[in-house]
BALOBA-1460 file (C-alpha; in Angstrom, 3 decimals):
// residues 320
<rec num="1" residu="x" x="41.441" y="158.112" z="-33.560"/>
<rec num="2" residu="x" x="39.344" y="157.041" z="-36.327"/>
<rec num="3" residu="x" x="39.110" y="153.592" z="-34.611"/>
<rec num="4" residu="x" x="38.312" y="154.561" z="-31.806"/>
<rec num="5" residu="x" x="34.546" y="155.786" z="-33.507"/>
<rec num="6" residu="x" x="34.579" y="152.999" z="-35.899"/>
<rec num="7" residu="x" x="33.801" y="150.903" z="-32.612"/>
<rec num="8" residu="x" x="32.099" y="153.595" z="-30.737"/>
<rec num="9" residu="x" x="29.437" y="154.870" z="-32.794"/>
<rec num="10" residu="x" x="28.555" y="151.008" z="-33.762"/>
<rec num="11" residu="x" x="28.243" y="150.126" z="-29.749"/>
<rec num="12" residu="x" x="25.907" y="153.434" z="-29.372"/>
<rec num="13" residu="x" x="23.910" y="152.407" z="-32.926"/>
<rec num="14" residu="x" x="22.976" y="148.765" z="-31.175"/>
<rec num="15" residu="x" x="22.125" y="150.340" z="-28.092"/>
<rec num="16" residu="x" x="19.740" y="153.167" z="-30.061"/>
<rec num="17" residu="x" x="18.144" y="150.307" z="-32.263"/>
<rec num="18" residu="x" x="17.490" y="148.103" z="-28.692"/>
<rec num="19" residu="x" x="16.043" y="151.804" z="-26.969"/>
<rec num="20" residu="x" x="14.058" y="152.453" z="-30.401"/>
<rec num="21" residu="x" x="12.446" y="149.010" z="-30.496"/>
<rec num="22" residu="x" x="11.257" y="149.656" z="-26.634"/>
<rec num="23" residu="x" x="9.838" y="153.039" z="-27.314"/>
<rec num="24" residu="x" x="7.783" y="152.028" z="-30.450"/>
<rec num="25" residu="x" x="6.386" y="149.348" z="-28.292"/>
<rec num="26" residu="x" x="8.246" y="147.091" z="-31.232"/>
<rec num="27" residu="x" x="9.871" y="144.640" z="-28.781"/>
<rec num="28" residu="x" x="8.439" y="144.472" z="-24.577"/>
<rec num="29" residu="x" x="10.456" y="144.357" z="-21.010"/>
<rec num="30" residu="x" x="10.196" y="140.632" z="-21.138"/>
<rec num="31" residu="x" x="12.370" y="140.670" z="-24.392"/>
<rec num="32" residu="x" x="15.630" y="142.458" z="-22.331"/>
<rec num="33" residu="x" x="14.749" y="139.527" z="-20.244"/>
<rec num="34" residu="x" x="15.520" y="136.767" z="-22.380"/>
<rec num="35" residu="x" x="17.988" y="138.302" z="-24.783"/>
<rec num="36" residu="x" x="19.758" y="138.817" z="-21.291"/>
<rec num="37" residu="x" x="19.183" y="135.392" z="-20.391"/>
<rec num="38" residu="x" x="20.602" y="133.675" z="-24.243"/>
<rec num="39" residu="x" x="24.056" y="135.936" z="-23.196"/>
<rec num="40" residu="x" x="24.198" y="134.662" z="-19.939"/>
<rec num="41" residu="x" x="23.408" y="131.331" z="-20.673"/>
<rec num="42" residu="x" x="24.474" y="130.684" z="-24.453"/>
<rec num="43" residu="x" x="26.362" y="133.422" z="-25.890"/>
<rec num="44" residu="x" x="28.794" y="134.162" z="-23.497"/>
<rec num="45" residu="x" x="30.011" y="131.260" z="-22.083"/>
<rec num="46" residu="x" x="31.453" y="129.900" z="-25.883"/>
<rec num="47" residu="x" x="33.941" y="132.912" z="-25.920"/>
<rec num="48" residu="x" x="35.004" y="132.742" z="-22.536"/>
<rec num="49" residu="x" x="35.844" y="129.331" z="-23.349"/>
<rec num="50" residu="x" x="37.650" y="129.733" z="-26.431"/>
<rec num="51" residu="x" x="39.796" y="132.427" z="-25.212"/>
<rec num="52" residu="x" x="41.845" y="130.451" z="-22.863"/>
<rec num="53" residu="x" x="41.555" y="126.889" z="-24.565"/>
<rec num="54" residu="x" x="43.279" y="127.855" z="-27.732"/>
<rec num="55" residu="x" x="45.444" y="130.610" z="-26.660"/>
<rec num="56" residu="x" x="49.269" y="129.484" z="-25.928"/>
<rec num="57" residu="x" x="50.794" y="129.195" z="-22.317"/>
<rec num="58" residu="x" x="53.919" y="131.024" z="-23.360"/>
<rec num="59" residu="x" x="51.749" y="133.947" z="-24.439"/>
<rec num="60" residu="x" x="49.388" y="134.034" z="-21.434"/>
<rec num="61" residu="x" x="52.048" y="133.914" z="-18.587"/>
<rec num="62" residu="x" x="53.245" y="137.494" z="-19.371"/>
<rec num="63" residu="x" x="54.149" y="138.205" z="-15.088"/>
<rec num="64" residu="x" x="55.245" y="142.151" z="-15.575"/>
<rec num="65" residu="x" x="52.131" y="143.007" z="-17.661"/>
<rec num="66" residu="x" x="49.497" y="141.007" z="-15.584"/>
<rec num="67" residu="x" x="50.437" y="141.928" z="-12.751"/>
<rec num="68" residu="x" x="50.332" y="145.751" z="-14.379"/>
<rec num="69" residu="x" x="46.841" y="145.394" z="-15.601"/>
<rec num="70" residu="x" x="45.600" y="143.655" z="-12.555"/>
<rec num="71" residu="x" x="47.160" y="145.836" z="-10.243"/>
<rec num="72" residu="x" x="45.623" y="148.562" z="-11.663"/>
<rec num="73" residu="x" x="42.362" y="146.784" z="-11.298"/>
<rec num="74" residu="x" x="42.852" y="146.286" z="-7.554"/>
<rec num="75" residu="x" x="43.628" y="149.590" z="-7.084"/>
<rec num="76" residu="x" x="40.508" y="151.357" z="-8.682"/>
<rec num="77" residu="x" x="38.232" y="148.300" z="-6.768"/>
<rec num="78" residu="x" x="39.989" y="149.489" z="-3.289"/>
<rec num="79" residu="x" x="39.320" y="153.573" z="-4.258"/>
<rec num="80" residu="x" x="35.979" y="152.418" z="-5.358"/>
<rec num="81" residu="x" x="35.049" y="150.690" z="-2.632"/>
<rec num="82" residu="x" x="36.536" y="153.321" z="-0.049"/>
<rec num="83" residu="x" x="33.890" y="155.865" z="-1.947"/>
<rec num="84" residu="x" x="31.433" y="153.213" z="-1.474"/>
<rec num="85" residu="x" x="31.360" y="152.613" z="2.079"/>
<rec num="86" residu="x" x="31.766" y="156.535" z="2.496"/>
<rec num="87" residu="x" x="28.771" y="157.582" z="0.823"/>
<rec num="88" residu="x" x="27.229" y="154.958" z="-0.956"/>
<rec num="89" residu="x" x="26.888" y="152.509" z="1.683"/>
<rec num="90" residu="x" x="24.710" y="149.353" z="0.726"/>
<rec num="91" residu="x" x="24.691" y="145.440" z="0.776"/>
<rec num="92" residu="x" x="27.310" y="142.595" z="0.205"/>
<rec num="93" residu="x" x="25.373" y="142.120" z="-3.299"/>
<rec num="94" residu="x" x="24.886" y="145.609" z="-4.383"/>
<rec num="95" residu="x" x="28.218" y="147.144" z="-3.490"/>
<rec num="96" residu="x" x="29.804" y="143.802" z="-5.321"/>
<rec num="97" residu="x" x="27.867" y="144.755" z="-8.447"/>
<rec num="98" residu="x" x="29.155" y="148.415" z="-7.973"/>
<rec num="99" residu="x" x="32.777" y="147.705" z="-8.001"/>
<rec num="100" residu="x" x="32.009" y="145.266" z="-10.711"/>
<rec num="101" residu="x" x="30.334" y="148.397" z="-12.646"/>
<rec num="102" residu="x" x="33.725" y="150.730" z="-12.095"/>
<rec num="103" residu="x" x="36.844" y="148.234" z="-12.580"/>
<rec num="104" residu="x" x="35.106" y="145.782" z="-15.687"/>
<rec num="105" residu="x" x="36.228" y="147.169" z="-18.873"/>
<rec num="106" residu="x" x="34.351" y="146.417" z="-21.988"/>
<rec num="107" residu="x" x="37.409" y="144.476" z="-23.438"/>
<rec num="108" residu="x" x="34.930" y="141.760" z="-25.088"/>
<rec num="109" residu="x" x="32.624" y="144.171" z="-27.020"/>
<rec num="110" residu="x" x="34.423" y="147.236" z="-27.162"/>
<rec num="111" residu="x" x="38.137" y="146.225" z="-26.938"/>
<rec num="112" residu="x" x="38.875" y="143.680" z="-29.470"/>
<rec num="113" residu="x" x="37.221" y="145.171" z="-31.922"/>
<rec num="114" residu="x" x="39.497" y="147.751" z="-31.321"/>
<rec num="115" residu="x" x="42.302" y="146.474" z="-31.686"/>
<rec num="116" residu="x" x="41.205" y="144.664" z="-34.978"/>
<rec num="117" residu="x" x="40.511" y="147.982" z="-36.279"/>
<rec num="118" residu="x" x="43.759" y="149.985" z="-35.059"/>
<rec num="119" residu="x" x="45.775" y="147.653" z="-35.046"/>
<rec num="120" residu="x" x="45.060" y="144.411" z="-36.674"/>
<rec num="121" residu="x" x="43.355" y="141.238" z="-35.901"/>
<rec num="122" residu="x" x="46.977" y="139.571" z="-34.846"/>
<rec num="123" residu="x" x="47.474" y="142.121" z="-32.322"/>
<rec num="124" residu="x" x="44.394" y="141.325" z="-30.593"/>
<rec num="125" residu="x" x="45.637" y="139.167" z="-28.157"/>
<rec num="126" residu="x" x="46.054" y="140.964" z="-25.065"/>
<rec num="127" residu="x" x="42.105" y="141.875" z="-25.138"/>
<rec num="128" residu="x" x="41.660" y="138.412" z="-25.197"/>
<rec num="129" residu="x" x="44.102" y="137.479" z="-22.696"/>
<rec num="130" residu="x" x="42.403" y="140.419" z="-20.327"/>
<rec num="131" residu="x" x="39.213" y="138.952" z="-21.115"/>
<rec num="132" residu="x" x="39.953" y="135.824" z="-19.656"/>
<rec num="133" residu="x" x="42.017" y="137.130" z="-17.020"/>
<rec num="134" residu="x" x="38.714" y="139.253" z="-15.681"/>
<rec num="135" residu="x" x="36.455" y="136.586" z="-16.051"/>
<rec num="136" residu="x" x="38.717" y="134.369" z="-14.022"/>
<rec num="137" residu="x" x="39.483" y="137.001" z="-11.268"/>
<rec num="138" residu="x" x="36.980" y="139.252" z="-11.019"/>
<rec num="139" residu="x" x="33.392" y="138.588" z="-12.042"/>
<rec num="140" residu="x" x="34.669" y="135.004" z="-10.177"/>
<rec num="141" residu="x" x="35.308" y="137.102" z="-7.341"/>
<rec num="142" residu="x" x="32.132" y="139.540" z="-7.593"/>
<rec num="143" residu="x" x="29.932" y="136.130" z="-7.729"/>
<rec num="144" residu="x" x="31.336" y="134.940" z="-5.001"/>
<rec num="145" residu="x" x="30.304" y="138.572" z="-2.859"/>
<rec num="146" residu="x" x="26.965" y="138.267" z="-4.356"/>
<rec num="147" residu="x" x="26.105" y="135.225" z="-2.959"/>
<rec num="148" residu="x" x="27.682" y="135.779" z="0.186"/>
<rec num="149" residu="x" x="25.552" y="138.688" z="0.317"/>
<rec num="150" residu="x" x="22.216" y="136.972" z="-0.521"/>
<rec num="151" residu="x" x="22.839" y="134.030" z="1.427"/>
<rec num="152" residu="x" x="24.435" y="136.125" z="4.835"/>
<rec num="153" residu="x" x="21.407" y="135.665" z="6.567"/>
<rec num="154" residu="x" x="21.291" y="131.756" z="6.378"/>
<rec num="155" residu="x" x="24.797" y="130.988" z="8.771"/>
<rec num="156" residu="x" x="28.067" y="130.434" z="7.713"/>
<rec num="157" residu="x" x="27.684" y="126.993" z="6.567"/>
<rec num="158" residu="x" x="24.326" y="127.934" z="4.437"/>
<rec num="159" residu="x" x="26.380" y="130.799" z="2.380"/>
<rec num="160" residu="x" x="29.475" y="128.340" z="2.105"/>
<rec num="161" residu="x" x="26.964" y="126.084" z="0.528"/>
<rec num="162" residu="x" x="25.197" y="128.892" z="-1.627"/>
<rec num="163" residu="x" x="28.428" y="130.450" z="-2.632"/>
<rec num="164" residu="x" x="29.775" y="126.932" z="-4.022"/>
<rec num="165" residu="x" x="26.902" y="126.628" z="-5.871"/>
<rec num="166" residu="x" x="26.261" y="129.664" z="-7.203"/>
<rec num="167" residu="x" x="30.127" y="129.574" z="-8.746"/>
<rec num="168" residu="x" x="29.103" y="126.085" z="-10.031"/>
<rec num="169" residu="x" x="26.289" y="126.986" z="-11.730"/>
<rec num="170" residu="x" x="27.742" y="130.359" z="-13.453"/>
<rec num="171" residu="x" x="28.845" y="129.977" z="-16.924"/>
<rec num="172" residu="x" x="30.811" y="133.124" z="-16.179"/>
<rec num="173" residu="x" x="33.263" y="131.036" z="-14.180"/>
<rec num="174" residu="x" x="32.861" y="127.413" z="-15.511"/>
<rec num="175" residu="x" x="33.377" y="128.312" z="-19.104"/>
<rec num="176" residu="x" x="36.890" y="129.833" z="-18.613"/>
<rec num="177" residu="x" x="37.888" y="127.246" z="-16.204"/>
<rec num="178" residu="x" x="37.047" y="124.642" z="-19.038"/>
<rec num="179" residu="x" x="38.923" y="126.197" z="-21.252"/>
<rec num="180" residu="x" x="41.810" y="126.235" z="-18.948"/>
<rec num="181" residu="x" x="41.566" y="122.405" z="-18.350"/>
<rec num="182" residu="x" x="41.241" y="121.943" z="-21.890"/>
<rec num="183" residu="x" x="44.521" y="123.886" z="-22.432"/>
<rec num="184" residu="x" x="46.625" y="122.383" z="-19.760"/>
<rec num="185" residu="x" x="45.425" y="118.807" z="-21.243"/>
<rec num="186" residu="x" x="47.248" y="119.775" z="-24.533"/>
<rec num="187" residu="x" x="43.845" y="118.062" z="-26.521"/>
<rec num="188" residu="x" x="43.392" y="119.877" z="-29.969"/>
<rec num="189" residu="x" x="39.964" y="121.741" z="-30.293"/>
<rec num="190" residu="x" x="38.190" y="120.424" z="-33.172"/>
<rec num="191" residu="x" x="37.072" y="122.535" z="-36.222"/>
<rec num="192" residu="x" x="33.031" y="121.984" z="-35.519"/>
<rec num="193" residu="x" x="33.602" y="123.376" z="-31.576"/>
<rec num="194" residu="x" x="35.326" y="125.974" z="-32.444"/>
<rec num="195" residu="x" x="33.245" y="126.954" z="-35.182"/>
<rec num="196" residu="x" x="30.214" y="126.789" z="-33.099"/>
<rec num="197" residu="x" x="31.441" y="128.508" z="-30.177"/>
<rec num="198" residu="x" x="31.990" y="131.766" z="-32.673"/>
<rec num="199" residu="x" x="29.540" y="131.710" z="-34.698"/>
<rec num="200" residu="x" x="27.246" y="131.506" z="-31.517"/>
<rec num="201" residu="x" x="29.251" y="133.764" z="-28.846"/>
<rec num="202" residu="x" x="29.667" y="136.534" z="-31.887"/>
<rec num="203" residu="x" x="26.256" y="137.395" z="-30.807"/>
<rec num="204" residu="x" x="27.118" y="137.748" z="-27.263"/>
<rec num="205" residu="x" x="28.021" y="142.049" z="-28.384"/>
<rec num="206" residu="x" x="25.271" y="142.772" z="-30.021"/>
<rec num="207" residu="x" x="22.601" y="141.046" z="-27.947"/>
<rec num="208" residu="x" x="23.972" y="142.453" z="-24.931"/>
<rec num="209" residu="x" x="23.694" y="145.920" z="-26.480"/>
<rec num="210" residu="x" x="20.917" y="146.212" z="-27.925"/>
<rec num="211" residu="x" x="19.274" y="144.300" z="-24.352"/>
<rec num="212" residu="x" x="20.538" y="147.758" z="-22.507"/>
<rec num="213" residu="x" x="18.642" y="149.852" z="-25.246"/>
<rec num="214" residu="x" x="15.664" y="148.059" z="-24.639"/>
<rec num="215" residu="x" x="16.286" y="148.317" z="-20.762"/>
<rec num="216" residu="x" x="16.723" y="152.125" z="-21.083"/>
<rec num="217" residu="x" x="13.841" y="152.571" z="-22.825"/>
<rec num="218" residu="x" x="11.472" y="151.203" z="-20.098"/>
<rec num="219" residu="x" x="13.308" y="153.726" z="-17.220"/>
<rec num="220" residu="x" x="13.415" y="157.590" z="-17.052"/>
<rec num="221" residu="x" x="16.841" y="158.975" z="-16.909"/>
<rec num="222" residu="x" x="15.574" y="160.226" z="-13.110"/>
<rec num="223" residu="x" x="15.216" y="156.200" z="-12.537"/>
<rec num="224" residu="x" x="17.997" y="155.250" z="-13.395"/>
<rec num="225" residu="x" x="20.533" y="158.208" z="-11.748"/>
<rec num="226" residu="x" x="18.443" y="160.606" z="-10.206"/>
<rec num="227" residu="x" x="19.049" y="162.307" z="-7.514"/>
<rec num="228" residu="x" x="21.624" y="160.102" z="-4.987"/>
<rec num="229" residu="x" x="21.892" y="157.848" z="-7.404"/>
<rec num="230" residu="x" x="23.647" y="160.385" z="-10.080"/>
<rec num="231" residu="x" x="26.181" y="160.788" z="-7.644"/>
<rec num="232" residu="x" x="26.874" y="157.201" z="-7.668"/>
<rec num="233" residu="x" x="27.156" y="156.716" z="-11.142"/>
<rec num="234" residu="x" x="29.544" y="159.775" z="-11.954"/>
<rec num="235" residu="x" x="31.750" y="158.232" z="-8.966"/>
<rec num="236" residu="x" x="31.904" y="154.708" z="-10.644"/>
<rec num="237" residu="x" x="32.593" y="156.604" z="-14.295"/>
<rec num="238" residu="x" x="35.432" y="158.579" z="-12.715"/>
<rec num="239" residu="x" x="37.070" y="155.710" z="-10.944"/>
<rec num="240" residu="x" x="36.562" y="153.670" z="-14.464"/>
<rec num="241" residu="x" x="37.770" y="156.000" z="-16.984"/>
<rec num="242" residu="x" x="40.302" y="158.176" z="-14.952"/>
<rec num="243" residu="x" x="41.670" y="156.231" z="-11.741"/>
<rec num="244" residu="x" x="42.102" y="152.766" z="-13.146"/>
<rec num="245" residu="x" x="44.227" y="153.962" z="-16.219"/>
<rec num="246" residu="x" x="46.132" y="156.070" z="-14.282"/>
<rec num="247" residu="x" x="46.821" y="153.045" z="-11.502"/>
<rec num="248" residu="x" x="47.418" y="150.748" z="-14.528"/>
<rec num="249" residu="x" x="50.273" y="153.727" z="-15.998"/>
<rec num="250" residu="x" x="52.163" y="154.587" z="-12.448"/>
<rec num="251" residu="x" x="52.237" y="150.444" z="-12.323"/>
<rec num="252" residu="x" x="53.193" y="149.755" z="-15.853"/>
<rec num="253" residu="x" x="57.032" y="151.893" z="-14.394"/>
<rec num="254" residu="x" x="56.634" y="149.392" z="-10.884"/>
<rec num="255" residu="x" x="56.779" y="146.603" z="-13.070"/>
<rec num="256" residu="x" x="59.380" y="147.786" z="-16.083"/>
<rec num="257" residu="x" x="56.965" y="147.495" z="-18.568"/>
<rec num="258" residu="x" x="58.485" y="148.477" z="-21.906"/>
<rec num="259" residu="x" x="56.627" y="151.257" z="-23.735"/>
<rec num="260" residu="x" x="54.180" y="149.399" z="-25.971"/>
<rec num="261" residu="x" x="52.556" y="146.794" z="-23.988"/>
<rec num="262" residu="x" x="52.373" y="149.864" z="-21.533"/>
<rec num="263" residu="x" x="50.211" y="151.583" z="-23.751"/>
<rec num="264" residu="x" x="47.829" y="148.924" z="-24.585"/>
<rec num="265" residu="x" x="47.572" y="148.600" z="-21.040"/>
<rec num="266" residu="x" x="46.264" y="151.620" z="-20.471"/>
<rec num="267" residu="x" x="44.047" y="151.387" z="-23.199"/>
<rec num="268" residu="x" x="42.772" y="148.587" z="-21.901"/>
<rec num="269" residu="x" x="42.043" y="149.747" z="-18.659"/>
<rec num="270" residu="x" x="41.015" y="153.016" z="-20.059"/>
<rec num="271" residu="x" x="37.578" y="151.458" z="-22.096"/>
<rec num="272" residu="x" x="34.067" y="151.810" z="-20.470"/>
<rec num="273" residu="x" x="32.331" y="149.331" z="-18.254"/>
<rec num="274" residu="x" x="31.250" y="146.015" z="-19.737"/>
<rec num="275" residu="x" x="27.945" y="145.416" z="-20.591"/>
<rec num="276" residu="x" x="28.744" y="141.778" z="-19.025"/>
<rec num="277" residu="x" x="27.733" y="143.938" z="-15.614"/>
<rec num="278" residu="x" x="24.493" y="144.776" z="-17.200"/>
<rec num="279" residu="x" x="24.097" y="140.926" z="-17.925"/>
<rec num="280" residu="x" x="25.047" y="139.736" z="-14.549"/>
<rec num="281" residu="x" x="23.224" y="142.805" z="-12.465"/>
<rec num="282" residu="x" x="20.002" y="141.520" z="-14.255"/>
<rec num="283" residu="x" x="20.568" y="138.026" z="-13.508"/>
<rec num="284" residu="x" x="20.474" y="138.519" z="-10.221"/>
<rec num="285" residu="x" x="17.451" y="141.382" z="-10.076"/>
<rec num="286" residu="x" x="20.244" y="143.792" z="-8.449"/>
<rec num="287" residu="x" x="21.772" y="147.407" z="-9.017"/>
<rec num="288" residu="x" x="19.838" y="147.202" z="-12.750"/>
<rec num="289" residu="x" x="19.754" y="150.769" z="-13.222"/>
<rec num="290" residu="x" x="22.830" y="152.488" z="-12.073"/>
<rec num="291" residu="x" x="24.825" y="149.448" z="-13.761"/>
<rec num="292" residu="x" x="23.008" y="150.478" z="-16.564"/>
<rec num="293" residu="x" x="23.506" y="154.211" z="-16.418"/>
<rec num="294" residu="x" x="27.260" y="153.350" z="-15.581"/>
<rec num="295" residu="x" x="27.737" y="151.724" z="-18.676"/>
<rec num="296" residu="x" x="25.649" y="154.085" z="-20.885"/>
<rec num="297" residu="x" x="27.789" y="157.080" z="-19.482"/>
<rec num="298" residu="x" x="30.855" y="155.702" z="-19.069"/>
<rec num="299" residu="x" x="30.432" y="154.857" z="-23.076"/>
<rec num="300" residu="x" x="29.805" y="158.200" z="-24.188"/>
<rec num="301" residu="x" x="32.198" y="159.068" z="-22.319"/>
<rec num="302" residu="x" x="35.315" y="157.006" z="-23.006"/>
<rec num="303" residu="x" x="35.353" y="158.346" z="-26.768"/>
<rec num="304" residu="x" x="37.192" y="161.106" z="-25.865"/>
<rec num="305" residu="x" x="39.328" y="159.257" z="-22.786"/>
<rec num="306" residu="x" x="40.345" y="155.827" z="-25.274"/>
<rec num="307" residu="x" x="41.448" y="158.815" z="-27.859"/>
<rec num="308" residu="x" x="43.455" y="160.738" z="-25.353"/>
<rec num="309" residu="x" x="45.159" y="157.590" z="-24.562"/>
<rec num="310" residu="x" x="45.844" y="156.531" z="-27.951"/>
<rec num="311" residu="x" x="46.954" y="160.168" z="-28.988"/>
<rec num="312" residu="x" x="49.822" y="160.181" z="-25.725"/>
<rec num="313" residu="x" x="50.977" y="157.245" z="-26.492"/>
<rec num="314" residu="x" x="51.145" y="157.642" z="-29.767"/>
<rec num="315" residu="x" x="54.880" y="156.630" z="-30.401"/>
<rec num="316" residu="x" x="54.574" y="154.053" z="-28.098"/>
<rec num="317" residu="x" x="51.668" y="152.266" z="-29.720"/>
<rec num="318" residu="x" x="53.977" y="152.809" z="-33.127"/>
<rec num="319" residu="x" x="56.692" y="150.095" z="-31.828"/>
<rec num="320" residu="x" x="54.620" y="147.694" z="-32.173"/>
């Protein structure tokens, strides 16, 4: 348990020292602006590069516990989305960014550290492995709905175009496809890229964090979940931190998962939204506040979820 708030309290300090800076006038709105824009652009894409380039085929095609994880995934988008076009009925874009906001855990900022800290930094690899595996599924996906959904209007032909574009010109999906290529060429990654890609993407956390703070501290709470909106965001925390973990453990016994990669499923699927939905909501000028109020609750949040977890499968997480 004591990991579990040796990452926590960290992730909430960043985002108090981003709010703090905003409310003392320190830093302005245009600085959550371009500290969003160097994660997007330059902080990000390194690590989602790394992670599959260097990480070993044998380890990555692991069939009974993707398909777990996933799974459980799919299943929280679908409940999601059914609560979505129930009562929270909106565009292509928005509701893209909403699903995005209730199924994307916060593996890269929240979940290897983690693991470092409970369990060691060579047990780490299934965070990484998830983080390319949502970055390649997912937010791939999600981009694809967003510019469908901005580009509807135009014809079919006009939001093929947009939509091929848009994915060509996201580092979200290029720099994990790279990395891919680079893997399945078998070409060694030399010392100076790899050094450079994390000394630069280890910034990606904390900029990303401390970009929400300064976000928050430019809204009211009643901006960012007030009223209908409230609603909303206690829906996407409740399919996050209770439906997807619970998909991910009734799937783990579909697929004969053995005990401890069941656990570290869970866990997996159990952490709070990504801040990544923060960075790509703002990109696009979309669903800013309730992705933001998603991830700020769903953090708080999560510290007693990620410990329930951790405390059930206790003897599970022990075989390891």
């Amino acid at each position: 348990m004591q990991a579990v708030f040796d990452v926590v309290l960290p992730v909430f300090g960043i985002i108090l020292a981003g709010y703090l800076s905003g409310r003392i006038k320190l830093l302005g709105p245009d600085s959550s602006d371009a500290l969003n824009k160097f994660c997007y652009w330059f902080a990000l894409p390194p690590i989602l590069f790394l992670g599959p380039a260097r990480v070993p085929f044998a380890q990555v095609f692991d069939l009974p516990f993707i398909g777990t994880f996933v799974g459980g995934v799919a299943v929280a988008w679908l409940v999601g989305l059914a609560g979505q076009a129930l009562f929270f009925r909106a565009g292509l874009a928005q509701t893209a960014l909403a699903l995005l906001s209730g199924t994307f855990s916060n593996v890269g900022y929240m979940g290897i550290p983690l693991f470092i800290a409970a369990f060691g930094a060579a047990n780490a690899l299934p965070a990484v492995l998830t983080t390319a595996t949502y970055t390649l599924t997912l937010v791939a996906f999600t981009v694809i709905l967003i510019e469908s959904g901005l580009s509807g209007q135009g014809g079919v032909g006009r939001a093929a175009r947009n939509v091929a574009m848009g994915l060509l010109k996201s580092p979200l999906v290029v720099a994990p496809l790279a990395g891919l290529a680079w893997n399945l060429g078998g070409l060694p990654l030399p010392n100076p890229v790899v050094n450079f890609g994390e000394i630069l993407g280890a910034a990606a956390g904390p900029c990303a964090l401390f970009a929400i703070g300064l976000f928050l501290s430019t809204r009211s709470l009643s901006t960012l979940a007030g009223g209908r909106k409230s609603l909303e965001v206690g829906w996407l925390v409740l399919v996050k931190l209770i439906v997807q973990p619970v998909a991910t453990w009734i799937l783990a016994g579909v697929f004969g998962l053995p005990a401890y990669p069941t656990a570290i499923a869970i866990i997996l699927a159990a952490l709070p939204t990504a801040a990544l939905c923060f960075v790509l909501a703002q990109q696009y000028k979309l669903y800013v506040e309730r992705a933001s109020a998603t991830i700020l609750v769903s953090t708080v949040l999560s510290a007693g979820t990620i410990s329930a977890v951790m405390i059930l499968f206790a003897d599970a997480l022990a075989q390891r």
